[in-house]
C-alpha positions as CSV (number, residue, x, y, z in Angstrom):
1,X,25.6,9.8,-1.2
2,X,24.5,6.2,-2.4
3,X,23.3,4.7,0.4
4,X,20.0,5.9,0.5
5,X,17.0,5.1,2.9
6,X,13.9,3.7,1.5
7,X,12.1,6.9,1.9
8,X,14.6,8.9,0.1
9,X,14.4,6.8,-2.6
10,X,10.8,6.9,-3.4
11,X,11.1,10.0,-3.7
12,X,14.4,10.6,-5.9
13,X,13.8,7.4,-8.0
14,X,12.9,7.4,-11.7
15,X,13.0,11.1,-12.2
16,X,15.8,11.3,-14.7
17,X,16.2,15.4,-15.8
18,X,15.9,14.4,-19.3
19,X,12.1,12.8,-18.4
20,X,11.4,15.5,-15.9
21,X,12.8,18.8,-18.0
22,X,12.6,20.5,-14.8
23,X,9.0,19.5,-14.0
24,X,8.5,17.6,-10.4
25,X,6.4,14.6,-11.7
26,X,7.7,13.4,-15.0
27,X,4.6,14.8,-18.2
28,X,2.3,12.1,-19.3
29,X,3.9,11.4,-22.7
30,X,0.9,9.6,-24.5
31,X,2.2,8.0,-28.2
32,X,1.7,5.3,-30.6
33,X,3.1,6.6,-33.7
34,X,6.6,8.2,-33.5
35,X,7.9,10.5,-35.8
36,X,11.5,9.7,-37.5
37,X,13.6,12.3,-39.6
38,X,14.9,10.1,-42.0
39,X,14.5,6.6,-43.0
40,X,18.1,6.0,-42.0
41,X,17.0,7.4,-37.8
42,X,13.7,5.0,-38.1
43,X,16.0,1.7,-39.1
44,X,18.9,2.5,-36.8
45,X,16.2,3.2,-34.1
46,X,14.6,-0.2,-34.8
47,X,17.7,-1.9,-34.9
48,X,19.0,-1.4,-31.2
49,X,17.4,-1.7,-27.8
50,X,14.5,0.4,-27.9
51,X,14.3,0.0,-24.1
52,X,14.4,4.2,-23.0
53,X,14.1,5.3,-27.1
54,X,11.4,6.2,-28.6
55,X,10.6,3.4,-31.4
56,X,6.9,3.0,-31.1
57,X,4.2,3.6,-28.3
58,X,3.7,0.2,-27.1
59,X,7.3,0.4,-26.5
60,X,6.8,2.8,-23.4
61,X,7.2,6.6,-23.4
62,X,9.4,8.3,-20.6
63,X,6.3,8.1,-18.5
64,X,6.5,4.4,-18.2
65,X,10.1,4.2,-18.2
66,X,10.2,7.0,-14.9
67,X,7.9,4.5,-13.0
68,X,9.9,1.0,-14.0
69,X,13.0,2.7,-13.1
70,X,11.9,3.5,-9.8
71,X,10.5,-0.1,-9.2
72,X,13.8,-0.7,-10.4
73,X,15.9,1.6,-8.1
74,X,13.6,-0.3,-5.0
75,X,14.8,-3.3,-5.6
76,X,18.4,-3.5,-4.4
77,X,20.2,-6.2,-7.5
78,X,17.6,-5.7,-10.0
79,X,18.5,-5.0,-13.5
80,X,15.5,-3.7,-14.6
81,X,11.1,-3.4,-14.6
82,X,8.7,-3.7,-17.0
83,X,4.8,-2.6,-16.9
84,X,1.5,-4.3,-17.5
85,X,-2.0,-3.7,-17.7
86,X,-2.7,-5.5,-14.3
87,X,-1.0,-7.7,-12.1
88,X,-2.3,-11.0,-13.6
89,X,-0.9,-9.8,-16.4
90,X,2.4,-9.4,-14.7
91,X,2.0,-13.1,-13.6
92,X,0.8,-14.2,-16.8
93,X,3.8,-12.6,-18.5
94,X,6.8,-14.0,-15.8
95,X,5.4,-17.4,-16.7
96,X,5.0,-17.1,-19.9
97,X,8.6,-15.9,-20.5
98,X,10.1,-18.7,-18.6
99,X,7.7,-22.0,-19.4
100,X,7.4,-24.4,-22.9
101,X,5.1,-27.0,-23.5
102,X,6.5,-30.3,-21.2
103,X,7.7,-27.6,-18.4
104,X,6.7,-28.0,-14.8
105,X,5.8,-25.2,-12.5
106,X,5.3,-25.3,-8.8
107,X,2.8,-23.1,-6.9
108,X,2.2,-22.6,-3.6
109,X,-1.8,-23.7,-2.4
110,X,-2.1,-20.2,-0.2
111,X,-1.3,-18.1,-4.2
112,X,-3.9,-16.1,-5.3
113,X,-7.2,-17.3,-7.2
114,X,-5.6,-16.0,-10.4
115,X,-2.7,-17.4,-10.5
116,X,-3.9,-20.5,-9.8
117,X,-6.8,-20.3,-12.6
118,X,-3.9,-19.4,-14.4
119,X,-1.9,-22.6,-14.0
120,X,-4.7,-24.5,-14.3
121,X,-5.9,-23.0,-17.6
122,X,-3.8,-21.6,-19.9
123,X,-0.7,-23.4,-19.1
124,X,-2.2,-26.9,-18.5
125,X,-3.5,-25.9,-22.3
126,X,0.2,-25.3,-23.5
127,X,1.0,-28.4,-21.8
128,X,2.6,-27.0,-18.6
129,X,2.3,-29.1,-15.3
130,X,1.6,-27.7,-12.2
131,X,2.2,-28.9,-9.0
132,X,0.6,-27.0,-5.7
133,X,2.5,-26.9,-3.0
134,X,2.0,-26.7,0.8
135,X,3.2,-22.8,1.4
136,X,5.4,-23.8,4.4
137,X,7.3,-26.8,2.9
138,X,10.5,-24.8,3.0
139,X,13.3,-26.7,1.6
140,X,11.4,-29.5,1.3
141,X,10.2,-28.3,-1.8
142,X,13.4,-30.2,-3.0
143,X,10.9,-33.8,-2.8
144,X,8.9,-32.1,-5.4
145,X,11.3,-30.9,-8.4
146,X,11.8,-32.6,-11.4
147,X,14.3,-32.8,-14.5
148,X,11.1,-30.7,-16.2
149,X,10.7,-28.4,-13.2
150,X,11.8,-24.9,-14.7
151,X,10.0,-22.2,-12.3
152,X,9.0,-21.9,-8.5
153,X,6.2,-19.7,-8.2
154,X,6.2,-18.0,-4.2
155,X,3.7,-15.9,-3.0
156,X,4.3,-14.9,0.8
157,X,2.5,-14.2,2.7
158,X,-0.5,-15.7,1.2
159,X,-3.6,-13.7,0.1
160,X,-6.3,-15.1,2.2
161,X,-5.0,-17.1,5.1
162,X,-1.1,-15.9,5.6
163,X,1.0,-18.3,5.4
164,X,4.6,-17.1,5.2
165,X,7.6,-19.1,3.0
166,X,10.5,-19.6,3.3
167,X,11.8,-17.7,0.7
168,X,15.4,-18.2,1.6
169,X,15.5,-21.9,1.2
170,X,13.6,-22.3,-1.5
171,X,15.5,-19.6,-3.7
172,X,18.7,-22.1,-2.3
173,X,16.8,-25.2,-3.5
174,X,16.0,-23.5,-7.2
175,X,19.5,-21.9,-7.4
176,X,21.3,-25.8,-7.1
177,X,18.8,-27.0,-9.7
178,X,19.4,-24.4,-12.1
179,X,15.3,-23.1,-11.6
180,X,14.1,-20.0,-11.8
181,X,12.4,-18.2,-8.6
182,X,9.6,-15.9,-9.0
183,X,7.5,-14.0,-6.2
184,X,4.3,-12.2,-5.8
185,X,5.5,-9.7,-4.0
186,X,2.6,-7.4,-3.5
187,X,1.3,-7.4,-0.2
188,X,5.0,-6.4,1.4
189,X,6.3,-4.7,-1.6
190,X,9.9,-4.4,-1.9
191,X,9.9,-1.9,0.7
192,X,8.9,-4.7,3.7
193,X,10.8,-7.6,1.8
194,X,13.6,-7.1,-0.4
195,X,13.1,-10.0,-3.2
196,X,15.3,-9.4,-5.0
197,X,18.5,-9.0,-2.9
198,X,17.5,-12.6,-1.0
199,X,17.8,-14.3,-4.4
200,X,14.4,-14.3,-6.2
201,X,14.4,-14.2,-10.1
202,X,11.4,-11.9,-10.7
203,X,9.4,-10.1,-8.0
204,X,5.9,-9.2,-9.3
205,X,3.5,-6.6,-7.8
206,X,-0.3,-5.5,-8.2
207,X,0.9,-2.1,-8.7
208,X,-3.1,-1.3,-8.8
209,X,-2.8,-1.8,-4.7
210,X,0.1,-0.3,-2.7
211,X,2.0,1.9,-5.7
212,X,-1.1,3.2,-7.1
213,X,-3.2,3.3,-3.5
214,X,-6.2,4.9,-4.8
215,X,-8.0,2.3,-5.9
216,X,-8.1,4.5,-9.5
217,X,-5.6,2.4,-11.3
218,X,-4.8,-1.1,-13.2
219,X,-1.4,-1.8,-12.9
220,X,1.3,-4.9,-12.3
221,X,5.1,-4.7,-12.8
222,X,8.0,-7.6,-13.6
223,X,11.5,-6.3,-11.6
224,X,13.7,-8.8,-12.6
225,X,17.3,-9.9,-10.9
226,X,20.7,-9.4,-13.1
227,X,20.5,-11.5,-15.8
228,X,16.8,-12.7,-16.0
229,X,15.7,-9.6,-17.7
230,X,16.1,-10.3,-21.7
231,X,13.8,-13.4,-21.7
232,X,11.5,-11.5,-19.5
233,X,11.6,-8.3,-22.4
234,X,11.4,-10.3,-25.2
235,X,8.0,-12.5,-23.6
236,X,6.1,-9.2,-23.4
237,X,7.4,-7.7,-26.6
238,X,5.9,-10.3,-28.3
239,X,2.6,-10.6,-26.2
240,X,1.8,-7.6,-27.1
241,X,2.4,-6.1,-23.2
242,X,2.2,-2.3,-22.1
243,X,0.8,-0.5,-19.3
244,X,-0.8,2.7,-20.7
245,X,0.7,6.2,-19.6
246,X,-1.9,7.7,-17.4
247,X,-2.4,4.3,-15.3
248,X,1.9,5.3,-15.3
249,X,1.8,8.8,-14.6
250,X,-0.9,7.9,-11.3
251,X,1.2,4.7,-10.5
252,X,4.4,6.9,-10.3
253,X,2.3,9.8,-7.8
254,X,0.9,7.1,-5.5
255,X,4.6,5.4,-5.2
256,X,5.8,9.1,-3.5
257,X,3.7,8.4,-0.8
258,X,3.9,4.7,-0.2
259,X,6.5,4.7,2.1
260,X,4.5,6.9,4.6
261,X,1.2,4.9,3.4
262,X,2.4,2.0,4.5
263,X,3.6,2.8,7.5
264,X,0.3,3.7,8.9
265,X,-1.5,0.7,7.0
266,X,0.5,-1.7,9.0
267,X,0.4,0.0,12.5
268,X,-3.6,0.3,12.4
269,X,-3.6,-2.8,11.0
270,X,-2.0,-4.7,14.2
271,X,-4.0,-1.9,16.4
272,X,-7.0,-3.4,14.9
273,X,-5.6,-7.4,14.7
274,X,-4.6,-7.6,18.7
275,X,-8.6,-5.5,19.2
276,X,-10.1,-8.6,17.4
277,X,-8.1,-11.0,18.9
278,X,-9.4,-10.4,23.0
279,X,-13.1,-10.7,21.2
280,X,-14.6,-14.2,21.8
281,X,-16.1,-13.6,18.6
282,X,-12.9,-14.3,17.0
283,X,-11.2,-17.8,17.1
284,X,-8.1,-16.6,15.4
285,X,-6.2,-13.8,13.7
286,X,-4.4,-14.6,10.2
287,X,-1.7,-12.0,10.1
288,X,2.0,-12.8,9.5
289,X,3.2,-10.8,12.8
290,X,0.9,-12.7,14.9
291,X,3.0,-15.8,16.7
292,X,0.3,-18.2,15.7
293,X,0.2,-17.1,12.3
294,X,2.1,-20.5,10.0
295,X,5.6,-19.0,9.1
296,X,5.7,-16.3,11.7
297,X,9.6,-17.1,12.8
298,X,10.1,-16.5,8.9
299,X,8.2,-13.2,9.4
300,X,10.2,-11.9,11.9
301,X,13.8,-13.3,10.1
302,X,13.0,-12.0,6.4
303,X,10.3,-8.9,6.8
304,X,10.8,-5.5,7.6
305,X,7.3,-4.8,8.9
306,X,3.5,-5.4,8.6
307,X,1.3,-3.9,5.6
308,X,-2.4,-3.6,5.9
309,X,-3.8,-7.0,5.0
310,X,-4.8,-9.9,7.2
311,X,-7.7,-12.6,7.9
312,X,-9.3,-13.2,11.2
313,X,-11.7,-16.2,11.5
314,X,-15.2,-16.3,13.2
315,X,-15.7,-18.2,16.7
316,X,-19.0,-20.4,14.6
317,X,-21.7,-19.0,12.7
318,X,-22.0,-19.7,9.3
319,X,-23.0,-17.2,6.1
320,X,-25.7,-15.3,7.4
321,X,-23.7,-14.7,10.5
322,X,-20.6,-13.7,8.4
323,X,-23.2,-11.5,5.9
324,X,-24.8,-9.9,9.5
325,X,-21.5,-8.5,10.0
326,X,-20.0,-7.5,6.6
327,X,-23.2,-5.8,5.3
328,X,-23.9,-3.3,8.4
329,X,-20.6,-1.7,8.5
330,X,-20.3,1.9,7.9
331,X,-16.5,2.5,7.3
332,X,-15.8,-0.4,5.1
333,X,-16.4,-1.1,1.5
334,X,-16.8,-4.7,0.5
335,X,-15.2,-5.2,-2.8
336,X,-11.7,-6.9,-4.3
337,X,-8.5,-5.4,-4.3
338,X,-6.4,-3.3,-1.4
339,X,-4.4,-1.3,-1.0
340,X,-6.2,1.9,-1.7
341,X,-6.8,4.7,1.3
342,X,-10.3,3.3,2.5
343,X,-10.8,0.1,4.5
344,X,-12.6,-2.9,2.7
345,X,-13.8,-6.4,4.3
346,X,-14.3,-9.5,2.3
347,X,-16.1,-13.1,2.9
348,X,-13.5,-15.6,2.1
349,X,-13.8,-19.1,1.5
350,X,-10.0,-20.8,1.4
351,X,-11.3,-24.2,1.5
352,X,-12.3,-23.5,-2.0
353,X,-8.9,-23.0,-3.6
354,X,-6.8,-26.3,-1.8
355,X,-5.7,-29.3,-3.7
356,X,-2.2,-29.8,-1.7
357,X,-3.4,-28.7,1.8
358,X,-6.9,-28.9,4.0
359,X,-8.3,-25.8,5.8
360,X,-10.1,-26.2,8.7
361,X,-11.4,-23.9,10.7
362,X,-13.6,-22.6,13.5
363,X,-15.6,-20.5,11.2
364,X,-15.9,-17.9,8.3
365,X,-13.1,-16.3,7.6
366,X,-13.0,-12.4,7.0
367,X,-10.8,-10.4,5.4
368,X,-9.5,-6.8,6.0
369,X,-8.0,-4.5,4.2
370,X,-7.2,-1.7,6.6
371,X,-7.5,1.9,4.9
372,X,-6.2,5.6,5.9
373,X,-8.9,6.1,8.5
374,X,-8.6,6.3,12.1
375,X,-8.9,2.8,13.9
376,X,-10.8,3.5,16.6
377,X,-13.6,4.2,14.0
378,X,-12.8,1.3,12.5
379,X,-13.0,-0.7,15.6
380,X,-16.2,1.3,16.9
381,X,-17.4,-0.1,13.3
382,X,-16.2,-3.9,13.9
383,X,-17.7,-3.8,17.6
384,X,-21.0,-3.1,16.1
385,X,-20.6,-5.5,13.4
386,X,-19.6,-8.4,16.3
387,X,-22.7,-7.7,17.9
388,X,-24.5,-8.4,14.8
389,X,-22.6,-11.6,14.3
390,X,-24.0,-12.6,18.0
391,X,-27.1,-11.9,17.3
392,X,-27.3,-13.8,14.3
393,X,-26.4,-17.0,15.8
394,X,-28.9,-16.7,17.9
């Protein structure tokens, strides 16, 4: 049987009987040296792909090969994953594989801090352009490529206010011009949006949030389409680019779960969203599934559901209003990252990061990260919180 539900395959995927020797979770196989019988095994070794054989640690083990074939196996097309130390790394890598000095990238405004720091660091150094983009210029993004323009950088829905692209037609503008796609793909993961199958060229994750859910691990992965993966390879070969075994080994647990994780992230997620929104408190709710949300029609055509993630912005107040209500609650953490089984909230400040596109709104935004717990606990904890935001106003 080949056609195989998601759920199924998080579970099958990667475990190879020659990884596993019988065991249910493939060993953690830590190496940097391997051992060779002769020097005629070391120099055939080295002179084919080393890709799943042992040549040398930073090459992988079958620990990090069980996880990047599972990535793999989730992404209907793809020829194959690699593994990094973090998620920016991922990024960092993509680019780097597919960018030279006189290149011209374009970025949506919505992407994540990172990347952009990225684009407007190292690359500029190398002599890479970047151009940001409004998030929901669709095919329009067509105005905006060049005879230098070699990538198209997505990341939907965006990590602080929401937006949702238009994958589809940008993938169709990039395929005409001969550009590659790439997508941060972590706040669906391939399970909600298939990247890969709608066209993309390289779908990246955080695998530190959803595959690792713990919040215990560093961890990003590459999944690249047919045909896109030897550039890819050879880029983090020579960066020097490996995920170590143990962040692997915990990656690969936390992926047996996700499908199930998820689930429940995004269902007391909107429990919690449509709460917030009857609460005058709240002028609006950021959350792709939301009608109002920018891109929500593309939500509904592309997605397969909601994850745990979304924004809501304050009805006034200011910082001390926003702090009032962040620093009393009692079931969320306030840190970075998501993804993990506890709930987090977040000040964010998106008028910081836009060059392309304004944002103006009613208030402070806030950001949640919706955990494992129960949601009426949660929304016992926001209630208080709201009152604490009224209070503060005055």
């Amino acid at each position: 049987m080949t056609d195989k539900k998601d759920p199924t395959r998080i579970v099958e995927a990667g475990r190879r009987k020659e990884w596993t020797q019988g065991i249910v979770n493939p060993p953690v196989w830590r190496a940097s040296t391997i051992l060779y019988d002769t020097i005629a095994h070391l120099r055939a070794t080295g002179a084919k792909d080393t890709h799943h054989t042992l040549f040398y640690g930073r090459r992988g083990t079958p620990t990090q090969w069980s996880l990047a074939d599972a990535l793999t196996e989730l992404e209907p097309g793809a020829e194959a994953t690699l593994l990094y130390p973090s998620g920016v790394a991922a990024v960092a890598t993509a680019l780097l594989a597919i960018l030279s000095p006189g290149d011209h990238l374009l970025v949506p405004d919505s992407a994540y801090d990172p990347t952009r720091s990225l684009a407007n660091g190292l690359l500029k150094r190398m002599g890479i352009a970047t151009t940001f983009y409004d998030p929901l210029i669709g095919a329009d993004i067509a105005a905006l490529c060049t005879p230098q323009t070699k990538a198209i950088f997505m990341e939907s829905p965006g990590s602080l206010t929401f937006e949702v692209q238009d994958v589809p037609a940008i993938v169709a503008v990039a395929r005409a011009r001969g550009i590659a796609t790439l997508i941060d793909n972590t706040w669906a993961t391939p399970l909600l949006l298939p990247a890969i199958a709608m066209g993309v060229d390289y779908s990246i994750l955080a695998c530190t949030k959803y595959i690792g859910g713990h919040s215990d691990i560093m961890l990003g992965s590459v999944t690249a389409a047919q045909g896109q993966y030897e550039r890819l390879r050879a880029a983090t070969y020579q960066l020097g680019q490996c995920a170590s075994p143990d962040d692997a080994f915990l990656g690969a647990r936390g992926l047996r779960t996700m499908a199930v994780r998820l689930r429940q992230h995004g269902e007391a997620a909107l429990k919690i969203a449509h709460w917030l929104k009857t609460r005058s408190e709240v002028a609006r709710i950021l959350h792709p599934a939301f009608p109002e949300c920018p891109g929500h029609d593309a939500f509904v055509r592309d997605f397969k559901g909601p994850a745990g993630l979304f924004s809501f912005v304050l009805n006034g107040g200011g910082e001390a209003a926003r702090a009032a209500l962040i620093d009393g609650l009692e079931h969320f953490g306030i840190g970075y990252s998501w993804g993990g089984f506890e709930s987090l909230a977040l000040p964010v400040d998106p008028q910081r990061y836009r060059t392309a596109t304004k944002w103006e709104a009613e208030g402070p935004v806030v950001r949640l990260q919706i955990g494992l717990e129960d949601p009426d606990d949660l929304i016992a904890d926001l209630d208080a919180g709201l009152a604490r935001f009224r209070a503060a106003q005055g």
